[in-house]
N, C-alpha and C positions, 0 to 999 in steps of 0.2 A: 806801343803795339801790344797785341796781348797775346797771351800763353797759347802758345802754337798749338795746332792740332792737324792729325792728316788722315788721310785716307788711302791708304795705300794698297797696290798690287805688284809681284816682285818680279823682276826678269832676270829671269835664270840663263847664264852666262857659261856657267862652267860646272858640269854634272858628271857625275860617274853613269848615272842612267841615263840613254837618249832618249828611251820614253815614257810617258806615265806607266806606274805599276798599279796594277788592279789592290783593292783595298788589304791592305797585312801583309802585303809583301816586301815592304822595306826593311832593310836591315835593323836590327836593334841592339846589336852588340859594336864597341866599339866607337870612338871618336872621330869626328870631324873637323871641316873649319867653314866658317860662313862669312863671306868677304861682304860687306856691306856699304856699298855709295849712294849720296846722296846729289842734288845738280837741280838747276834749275828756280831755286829760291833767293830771294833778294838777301842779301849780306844784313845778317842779324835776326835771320828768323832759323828757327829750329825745327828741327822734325821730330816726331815720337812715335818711331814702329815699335810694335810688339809682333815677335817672333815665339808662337807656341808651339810645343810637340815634346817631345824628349826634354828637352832643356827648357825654361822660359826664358828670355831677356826680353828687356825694352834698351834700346837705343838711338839714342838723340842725336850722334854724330859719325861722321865714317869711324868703321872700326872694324878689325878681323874677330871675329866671334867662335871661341871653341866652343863646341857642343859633343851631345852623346849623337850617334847615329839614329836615324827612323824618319816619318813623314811629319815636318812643317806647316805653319798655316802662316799667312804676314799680313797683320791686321794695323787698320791708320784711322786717324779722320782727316779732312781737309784743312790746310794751314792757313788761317786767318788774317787780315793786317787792319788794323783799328783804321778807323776814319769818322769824322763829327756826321758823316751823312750818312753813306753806304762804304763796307769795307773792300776790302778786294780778297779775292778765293784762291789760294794755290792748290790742285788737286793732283795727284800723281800720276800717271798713265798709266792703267792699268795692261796687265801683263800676266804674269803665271803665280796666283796668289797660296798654293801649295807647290810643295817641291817633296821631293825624296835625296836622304844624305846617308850616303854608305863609308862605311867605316873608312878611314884614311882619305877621303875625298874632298877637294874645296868646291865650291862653288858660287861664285858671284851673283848676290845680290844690288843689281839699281834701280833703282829708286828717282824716278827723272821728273819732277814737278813740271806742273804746266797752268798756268794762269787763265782761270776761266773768263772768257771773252766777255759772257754779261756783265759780272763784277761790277761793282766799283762805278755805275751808272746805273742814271735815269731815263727811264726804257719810256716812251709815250709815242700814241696814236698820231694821225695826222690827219686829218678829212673828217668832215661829218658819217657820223654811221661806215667809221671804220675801211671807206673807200681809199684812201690816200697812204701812204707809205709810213713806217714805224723809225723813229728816232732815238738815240741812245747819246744822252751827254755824259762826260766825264764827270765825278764828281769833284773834282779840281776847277773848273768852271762855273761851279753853281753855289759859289762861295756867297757871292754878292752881288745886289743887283745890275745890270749891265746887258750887251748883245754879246750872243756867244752863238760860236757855230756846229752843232751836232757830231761829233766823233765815226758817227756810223747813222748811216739811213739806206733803206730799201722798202721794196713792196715783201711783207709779211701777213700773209694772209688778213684777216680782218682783224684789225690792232685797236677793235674798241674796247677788248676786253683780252686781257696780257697775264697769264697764269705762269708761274715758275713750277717747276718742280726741282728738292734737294740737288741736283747736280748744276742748277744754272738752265737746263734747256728751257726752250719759249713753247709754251702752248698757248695756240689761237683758234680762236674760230673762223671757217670757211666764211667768204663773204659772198660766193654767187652758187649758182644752183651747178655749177661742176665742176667746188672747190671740195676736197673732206670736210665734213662736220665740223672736224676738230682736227688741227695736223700741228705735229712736235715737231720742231727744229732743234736740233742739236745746238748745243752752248757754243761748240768750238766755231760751229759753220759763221759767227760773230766777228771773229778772228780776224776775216776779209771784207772787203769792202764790196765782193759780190753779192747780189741777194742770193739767198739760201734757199736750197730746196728740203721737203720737209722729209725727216727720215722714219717719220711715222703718218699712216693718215688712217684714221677711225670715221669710217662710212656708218651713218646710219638717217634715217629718212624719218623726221617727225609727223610728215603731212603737211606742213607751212613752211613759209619764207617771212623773215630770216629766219633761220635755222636754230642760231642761237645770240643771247644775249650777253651774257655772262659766265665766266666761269670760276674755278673754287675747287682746292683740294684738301680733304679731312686728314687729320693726321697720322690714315692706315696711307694715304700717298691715293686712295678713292676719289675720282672726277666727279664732279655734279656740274650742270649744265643747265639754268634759265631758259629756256626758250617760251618768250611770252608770248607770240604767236598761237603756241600751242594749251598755254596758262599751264605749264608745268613744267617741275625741275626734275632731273634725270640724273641716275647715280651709278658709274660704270667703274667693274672692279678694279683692281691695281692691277691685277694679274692679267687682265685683260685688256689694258691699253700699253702693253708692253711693243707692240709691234702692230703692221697694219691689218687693220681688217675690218668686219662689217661687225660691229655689236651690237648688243642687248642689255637697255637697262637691266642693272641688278636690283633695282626701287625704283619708282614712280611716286612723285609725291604731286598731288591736285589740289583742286579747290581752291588756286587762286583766280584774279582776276587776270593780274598782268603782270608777273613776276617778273623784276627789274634787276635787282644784286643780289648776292651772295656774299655772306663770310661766316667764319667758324670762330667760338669763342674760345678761350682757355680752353675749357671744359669739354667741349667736341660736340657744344652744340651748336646746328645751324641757323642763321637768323636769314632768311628772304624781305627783301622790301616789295610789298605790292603796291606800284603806281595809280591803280585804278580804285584801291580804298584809302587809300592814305595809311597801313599798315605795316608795319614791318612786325614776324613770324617768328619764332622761337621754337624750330624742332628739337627736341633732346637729343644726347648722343645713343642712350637707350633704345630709344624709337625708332632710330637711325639702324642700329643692327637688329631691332626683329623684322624689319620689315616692314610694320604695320603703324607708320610715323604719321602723326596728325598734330600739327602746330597745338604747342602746349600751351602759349604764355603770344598773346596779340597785343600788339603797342601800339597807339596813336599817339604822340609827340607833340602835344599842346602848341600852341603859337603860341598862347597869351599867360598867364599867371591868375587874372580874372578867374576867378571861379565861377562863373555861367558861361563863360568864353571856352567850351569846348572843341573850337576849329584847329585842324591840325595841319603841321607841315606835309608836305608830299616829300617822301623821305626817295633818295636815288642811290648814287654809289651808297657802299654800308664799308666802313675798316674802324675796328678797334685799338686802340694805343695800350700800352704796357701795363697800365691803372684796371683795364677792362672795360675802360670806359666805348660806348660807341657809336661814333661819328657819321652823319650821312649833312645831306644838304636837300633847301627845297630849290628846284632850279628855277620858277620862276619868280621868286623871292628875293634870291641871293643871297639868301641864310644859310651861314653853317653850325648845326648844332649838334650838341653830345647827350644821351640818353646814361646816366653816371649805370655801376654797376647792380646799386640798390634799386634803380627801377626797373629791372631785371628782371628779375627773381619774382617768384609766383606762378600760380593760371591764370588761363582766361584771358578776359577784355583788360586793357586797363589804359587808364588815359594819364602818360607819363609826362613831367614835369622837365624840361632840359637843363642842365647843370648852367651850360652858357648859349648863347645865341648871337652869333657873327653874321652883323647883314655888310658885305661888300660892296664895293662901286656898282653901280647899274650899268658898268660896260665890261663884269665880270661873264663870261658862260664857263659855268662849272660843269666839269665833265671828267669828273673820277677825283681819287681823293688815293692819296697814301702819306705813310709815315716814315721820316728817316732816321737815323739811329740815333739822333739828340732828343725825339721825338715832333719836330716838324713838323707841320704837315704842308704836302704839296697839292694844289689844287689847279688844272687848265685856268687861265686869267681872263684872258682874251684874245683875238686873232694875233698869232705869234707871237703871244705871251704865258708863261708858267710863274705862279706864285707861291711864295713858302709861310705859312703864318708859326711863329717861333714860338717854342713854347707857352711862353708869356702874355702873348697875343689870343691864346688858345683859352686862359683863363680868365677873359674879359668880356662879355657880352656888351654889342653896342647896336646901335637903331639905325636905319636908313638916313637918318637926320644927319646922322656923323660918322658913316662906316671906317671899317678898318682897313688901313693901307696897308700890304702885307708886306711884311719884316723886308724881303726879299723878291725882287722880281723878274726874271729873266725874258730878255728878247730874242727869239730863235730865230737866226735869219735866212732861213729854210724854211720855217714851221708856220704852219697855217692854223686851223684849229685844232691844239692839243687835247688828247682825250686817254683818259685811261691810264696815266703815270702807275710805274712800278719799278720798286727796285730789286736788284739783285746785289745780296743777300738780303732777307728780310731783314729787320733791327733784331738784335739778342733780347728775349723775352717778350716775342710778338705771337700769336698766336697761329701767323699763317704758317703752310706744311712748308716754305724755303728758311725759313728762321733758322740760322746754325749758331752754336753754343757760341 
């Protein structure tokens, strides 16, 4: 398991002052005591608050804490638990993250962990074009191949395309015309086995149905949103999808044909795949905060090696792996292939070379792609099927002649056509915005 971290906010139990004080008015002469509990974490994992103000400490376990008098702040991250696939997330409940401590006064701080319901599972769609209900397996079940049965399933908005943001919540998009656009479920609403109602929902009216295709958060925690309907992607502020309401792109990016996926590299640049040229996009992150963003760097993704053979895959989902390297498929091919980091880089047109090229069964329908934390990757197989190709597998190109049988293949006995796999947390050094340390 690896070196904990938290997140924390503190509930204040026992104060000399019953209410907040306006800023400078805490005492500052004089000592205290800060009684410090901790609860709610599995036997063997550690907490690491830091308490600043007058005194600093960090503290890893309960313990009564003297200090000088004056105002507190109780800073954490989330507490981590390793796992070969997806980890699991302890995060604290948040509560009163400043306090004020007056000379001779204790006050209790706890500190009450709470295990985020996404965690630790593999979140996927269910129906064609996102009609059908969202599923979430353990990753304790997705060990090896076998039938295994869903941990959690309900209707979630349109679960074709499945966005996390840092805390676990689910972001989806609206699937009929009097759904929100885009509506957030809270992590915790996961918890139960009721469907969830969204505790955020972002109105806004493209002009077409569907509304939208895909979605993708940069790493200011900034929505962008595919809608190929409309042949453009949309980028709404942080600060602005904090709660419900009607918004306004903050950028408009055009000029495609049929904008399909979304993802963000290292680097915080955006790459679009457009279905209708056979292209996938390369906006800078630069371009991305003036405003004035026009694809820098266009890839066409070769089929062949032939040098007069300039036909290219039709590139769909887009996720890159830990290397940078980045992975899409053609769906009527049943090729999966990797665009390495060196065909990257530059302007302009370029007709890029694939590192490998995975042709699968022809009773494969691919329909989204992600990576788990060995680096994996999971791709829909078939009707109530999900497949994992293992690293190794990953570095092998092979031909329709003799596709690859993937490492691992899961039978969902609920699941109809999976679409759109994601997990929560992302793997440690991935580039999407849920990735924790």
């Amino acid at each position: 398991m690896n070196a904990p971290n938290l997140l924390v906010s503190a509930l204040l139990a026992l104060s000399l002052f019953a209410c907040p004080l306006p800023p400078g008015a805490c005492p500052t002469e004089g000592n205290g005591s800060v009684v410090v509990t901790f609860s709610g974490l599995p036997t063997g994992l550690e907490p690491n608050l830091t308490l600043t103000g007058a005194t600093a400490q960090t503290v890893t376990s309960p313990q009564t804490l003297m200090v000088g008098a004056g105002r507190y702040e109780v800073s954490a991250r989330s507490v981590t638990v390793d796992d070969p696939l997806v980890r699991t997330v302890y995060r604290p409940k948040p509560s009163t993250p400043q306090f004020c401590l007056g000379k001779g006064s204790t006050l209790t701080v706890d500190v009450v962990f709470e295990k985020v319901a996404t965690s630790n599972r593999l979140w996927v769609g269910n129906g064609s074009g996102g009609m059908g209900t969202t599923h979430g397996f353990d990753a304790a079940s997705l060990r090896a191949s076998g039938a295994v049965s869903s941990s959690w399933n309900a209707d979630v908005a349109a679960s074709r395309s499945i966005a996390f943001d840092k805390d676990g919540n689910v972001w989806a998009l609206g699937n009929t015309t009097v759904d929100p656009f885009v509506a957030r479920f809270s992590a915790q609403a996961f918890a139960t086995t009721s469907p969830p109602m969204p505790d955020v929902k972002l109105e806004f009216n493209p002009g077409c149905f569907p509304a939208g295709k895909s979605l993708a958060f940069d790493k200011g925690g900034n929505l962008y949103v595919a809608v190929t309907c409309k042949r453009e992607v949309y980028r709404f502020a942080a600060d602005v999808i904090t709660k419900s309401a009607t918004v306004t792109p903050g950028l408009t990016l055009a000029g495609f044909m049929a904008p399909e996926a979304l993802a963000f590299d290292k680097d915080g640049n955006l790459w679009v795949s457009d279905s209708a040229t056979d292209e996938v996009l390369r906006f800078d992150a630069a371009a991305l905060s003036s405003g004035a963003a026009t694809a820098a760097r266009r890839l066409k993704v070769r089929k062949s090696d032939q040098p007069a053979d300039l036909s290219a895959f039709k590139p769909d989902a887009l996720a890159f792996d830990k290397d940078g390297n980045l992975w899409s498929y053609d769906f009527g091919l049943n090729i999966v292939f990797s665009v390495p980091a060196a065909e990257q880089t530059g302007t302009g047109m370029r007709n890029a070379t694939p590192a490998v090229r995975i042709s699968l069964p022809v009773s494969a329908v691919l329909d989204g792609l992600a990576f788990d934390e060995s680096g994996g990757l999971w791709v829909p197989f078939s009707a109530t099927r999900l497949a994992r190709l293992s690293p190794g597998q990953l570095t092998v190109s092979t031909g329709a002649g003799s596709p690859t049988m993937p490492d691992t293949v899961i039978t969902g006995s609920s699941l109809g056509s999976a679409q759109g796999p994601a997990f929560f947390p992302a793997p440690k050094g991935s580039p999407l915005f849920h990735a924790l340390p």
